[in-house]
N, C-alpha and C positions, 0 to 999 in steps of 0.2 A: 334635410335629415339623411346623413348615409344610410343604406342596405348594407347588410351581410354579405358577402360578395362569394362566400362561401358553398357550394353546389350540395343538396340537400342527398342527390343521389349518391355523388364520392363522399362523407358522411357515413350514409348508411352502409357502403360496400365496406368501407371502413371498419364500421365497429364490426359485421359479420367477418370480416378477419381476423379480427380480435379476437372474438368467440369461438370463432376454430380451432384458432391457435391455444385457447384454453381447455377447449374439452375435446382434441383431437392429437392421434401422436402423428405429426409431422415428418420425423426425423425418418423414418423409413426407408433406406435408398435403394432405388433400384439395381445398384450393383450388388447390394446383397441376395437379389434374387437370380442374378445371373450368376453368380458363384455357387450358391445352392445348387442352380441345376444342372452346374459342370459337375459339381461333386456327386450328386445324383446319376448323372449320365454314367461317371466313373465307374462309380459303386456297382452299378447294372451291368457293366462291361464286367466286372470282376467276377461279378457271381453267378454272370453268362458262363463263364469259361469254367470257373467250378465248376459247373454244372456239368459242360460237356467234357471234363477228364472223366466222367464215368461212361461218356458214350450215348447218353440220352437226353434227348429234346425238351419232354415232357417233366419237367421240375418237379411236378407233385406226384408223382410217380415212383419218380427216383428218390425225393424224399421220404417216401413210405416205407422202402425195401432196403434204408438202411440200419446200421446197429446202433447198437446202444453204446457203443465207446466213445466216450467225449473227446476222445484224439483225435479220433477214425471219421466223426461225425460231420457232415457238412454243415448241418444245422448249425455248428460253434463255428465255422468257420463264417460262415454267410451270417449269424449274430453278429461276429465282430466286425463285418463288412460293414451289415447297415448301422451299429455304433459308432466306425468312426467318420461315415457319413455324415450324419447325427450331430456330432460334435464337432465338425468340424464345418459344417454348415451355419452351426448356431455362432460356433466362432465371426464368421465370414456376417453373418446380420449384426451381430454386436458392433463388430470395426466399421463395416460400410458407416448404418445407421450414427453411431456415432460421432465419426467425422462428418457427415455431413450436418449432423447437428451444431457441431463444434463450427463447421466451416461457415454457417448460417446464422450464428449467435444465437442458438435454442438448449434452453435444459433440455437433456435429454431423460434423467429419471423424473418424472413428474407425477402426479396424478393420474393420467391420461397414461403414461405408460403404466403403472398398476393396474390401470382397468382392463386395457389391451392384453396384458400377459395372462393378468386369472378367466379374462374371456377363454383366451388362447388358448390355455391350458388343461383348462375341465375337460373338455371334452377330448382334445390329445393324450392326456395322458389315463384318461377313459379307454381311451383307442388301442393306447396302447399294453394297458395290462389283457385289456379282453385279446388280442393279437396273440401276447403271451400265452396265455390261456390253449385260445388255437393249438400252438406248437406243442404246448404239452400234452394234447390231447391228439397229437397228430393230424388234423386238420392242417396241413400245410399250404393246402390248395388255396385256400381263403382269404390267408394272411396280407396277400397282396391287397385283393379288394378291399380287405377291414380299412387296412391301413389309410388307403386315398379316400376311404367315404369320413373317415373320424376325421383326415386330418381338412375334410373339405370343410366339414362343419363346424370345425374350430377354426377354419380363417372368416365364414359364414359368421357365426360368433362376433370375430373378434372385429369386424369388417365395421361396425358403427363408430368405433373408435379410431379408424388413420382411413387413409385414401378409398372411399371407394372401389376402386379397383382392384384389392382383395377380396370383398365379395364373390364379384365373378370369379377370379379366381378359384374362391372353392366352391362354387355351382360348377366349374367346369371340373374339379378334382371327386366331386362326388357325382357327377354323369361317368368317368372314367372308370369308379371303383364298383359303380351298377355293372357295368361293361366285364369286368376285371370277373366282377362271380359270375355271370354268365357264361364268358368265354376263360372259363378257370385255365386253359394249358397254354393261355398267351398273357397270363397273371403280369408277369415278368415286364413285358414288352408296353401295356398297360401303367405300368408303375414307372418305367424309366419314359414314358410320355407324359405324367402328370406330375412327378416331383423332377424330371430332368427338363423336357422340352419345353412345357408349360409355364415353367420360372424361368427361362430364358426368356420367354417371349413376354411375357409379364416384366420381368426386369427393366428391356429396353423399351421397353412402352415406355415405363415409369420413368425411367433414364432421361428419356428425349425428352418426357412432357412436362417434370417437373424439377430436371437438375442442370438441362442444359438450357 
């Protein structure tokens, strides 16, 4: 009488990749996080230098003592900085992720990506009206920390659903925005470490370990 010749263990590794593959979003590429945090790096360079055409170091400072003219204002200038950061970051996840999905044979909108995004999202865009909030209330100084603690907790969040390695990610973006309110006149420096250098370094992680 033959035996199965079939190995009970590859089998089982088997179907848990199946299972991943179903309730996990996959497609994530690590090139999208290394573009993010060039764009990120960018954006901070930009709004460094805005900062010192007035001659001071201390961002939240200077943000306090200016006017009320939407021309004149930094505040609109530095909003549309980090907008088109923003968008242009999200661009940059969208294309990676996608080709690599495409390049992999994987749906890339699935279930798994709906659950990923409204994780993703609640608490981001939590983050970010309360941020809002901040600036209109001149609280400028804060903004940066809000920013990296919301957005640590929405990758925290969103982290059951794709790589692990998101997770950490936002344990390490909300250790940075702890860091950010304490050390409020180095906000800046802060923020272009946890959405510039930190998605670099996450990116090529990802990069090497699951695309190469």
């Amino acid at each position: 009488m033959k035996t199965n010749s079939t190995n009970p263990k590859e089998d089982l590794q088997a179907i848990r990749e199946i299972m991943e593959r179903s309730s996990k979003f996959l497609s994530l590429s690590g090139l999208s996080g290394v573009f993010a945090g060039v764009c990120a790096l960018i954006g901070a360079a930009v709004a460094y230098f805005l900062i010192l055409d007035s001659g001071h170091v201390q961002y939240d400072e200077y943000l306090r003592s200016l006017g009320d003219s939407p021309t004149n204002d930094i505040r609109f200038r530095l909003a549309i900085d980090a907008l088109l950061i923003l968008v242009t970051a999200s661009f940059g996840a969208f294309y990676f992720s996608f080709r690599k999905a495409k390049k992999g044979g994987l749906s890339f909108w699935t279930s798994s990506t709906k659950r990923l995004l409204s994780h993703l999202f609640i608490p981001l865009v939590s983050g970010g009206i309360f941020a809002t909030i901040l600036i209109f209330r001149n609280n400028i100084e804060l903004v940066a920390s809000v920013t990296l603690i919301f957005y640590g907790l929405s990758l925290v969040n969103a982290g059951k659903f794709t790589f692990g390695e998101i997770h950490y990610l936002g344990l390490t973006e909300i250790v940075l925005g702890i860091l950010a309110g304490i050390f409020i006149n180095h906000g800046l420096l802060f923020w272009a470490v946890g959405f510039g250098l930190m998605h670099i370094i996450y990116g090529i992680v990802m990069y090497y370990k699951y695309e190469r």
